[in-house]
C-alpha positions in Angstrom: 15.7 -45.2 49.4 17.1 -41.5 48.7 16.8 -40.0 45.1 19.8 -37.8 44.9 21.5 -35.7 42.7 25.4 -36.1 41.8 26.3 -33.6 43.8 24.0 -34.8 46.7 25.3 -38.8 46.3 28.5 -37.4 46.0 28.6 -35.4 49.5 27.0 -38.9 51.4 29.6 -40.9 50.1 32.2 -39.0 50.9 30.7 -38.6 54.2 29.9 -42.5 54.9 32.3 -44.8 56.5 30.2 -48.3 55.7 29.2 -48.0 51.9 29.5 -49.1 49.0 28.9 -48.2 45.0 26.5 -50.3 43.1 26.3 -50.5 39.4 23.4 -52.2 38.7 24.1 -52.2 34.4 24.9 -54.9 32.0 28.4 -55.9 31.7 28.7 -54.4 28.1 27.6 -50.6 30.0 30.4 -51.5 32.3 33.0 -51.7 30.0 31.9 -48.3 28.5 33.5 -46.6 32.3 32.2 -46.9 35.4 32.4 -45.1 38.6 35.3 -45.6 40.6 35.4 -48.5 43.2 32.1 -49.6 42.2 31.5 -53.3 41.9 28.7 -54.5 39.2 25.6 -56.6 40.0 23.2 -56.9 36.4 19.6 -56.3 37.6 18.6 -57.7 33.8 19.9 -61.0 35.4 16.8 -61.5 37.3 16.9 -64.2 40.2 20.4 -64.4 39.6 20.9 -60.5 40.7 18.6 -61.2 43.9 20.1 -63.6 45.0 23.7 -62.0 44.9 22.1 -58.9 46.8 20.8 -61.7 49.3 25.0 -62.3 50.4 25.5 -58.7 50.9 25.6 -56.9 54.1 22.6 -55.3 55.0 24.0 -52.9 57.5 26.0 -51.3 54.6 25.1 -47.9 52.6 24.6 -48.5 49.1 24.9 -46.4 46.4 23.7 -47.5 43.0 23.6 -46.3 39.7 22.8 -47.6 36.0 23.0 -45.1 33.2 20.2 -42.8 33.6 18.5 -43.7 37.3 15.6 -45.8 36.1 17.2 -49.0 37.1 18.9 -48.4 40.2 15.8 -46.9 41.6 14.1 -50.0 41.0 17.2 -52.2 42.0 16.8 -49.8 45.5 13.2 -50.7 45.7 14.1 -54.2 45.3 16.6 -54.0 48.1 14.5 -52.2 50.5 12.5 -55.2 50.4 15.1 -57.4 51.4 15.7 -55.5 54.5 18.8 -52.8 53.3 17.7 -49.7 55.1 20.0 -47.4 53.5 20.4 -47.2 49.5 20.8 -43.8 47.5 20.1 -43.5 44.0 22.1 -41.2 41.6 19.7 -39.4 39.8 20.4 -39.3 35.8 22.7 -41.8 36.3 26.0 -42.3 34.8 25.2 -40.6 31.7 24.9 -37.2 34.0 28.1 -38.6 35.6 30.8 -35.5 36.1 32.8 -37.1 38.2 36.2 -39.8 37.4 35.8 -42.4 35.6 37.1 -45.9 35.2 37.8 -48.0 32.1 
């Protein structure tokens, strides 16, 4: 797991092929914007959230976020142990998120 900063998670993104963007907040966060392209797996949803990490592909880049870095550090931590090698972490979160947004 990498702890970057927007800026950072933004310049590996752009620059990986094989990734994808991880929101890892509730569904009510969601509908406040999101991140374009991002897809949105709950990590409050306990079991339920691990086992739908378990059906991704591991040979992926992921890039998660939640709103201020807490929980998609932990949902990283969670995946290293499943085998991903590569996650990234948007430090701060979506609430330091500059970037476009979604609704």
């Amino acid at each position: 797991m990498k702890n970057l900063t927007q800026e950072q998670w933004s310049d590996e993104l752009s620059k990986t092929t094989n990734s994808k963007i991880l929101d890892v907040r509730t569904e009510l966060e969601v509908d406040e914007g999101k991140i374009p392209n991002s897809f949105n797996l709950d990590i409050y949803k306990g079991q339920a959230f691990i086992d739908e990490l378990e059906k991704l592909d591991k040979t992926l880049h992921y890039f998660l976020y939640c709103k201020s870095g807490g929980r998609s550090a932990q949902a990283c931590a969670v995946m290293q142990q499943l085998g991903f090698e590569n996650t990234y972490n948007l430090e701060g979160g979506f609430s330091q998120w500059t970037g476009e947004v979604d609704y």
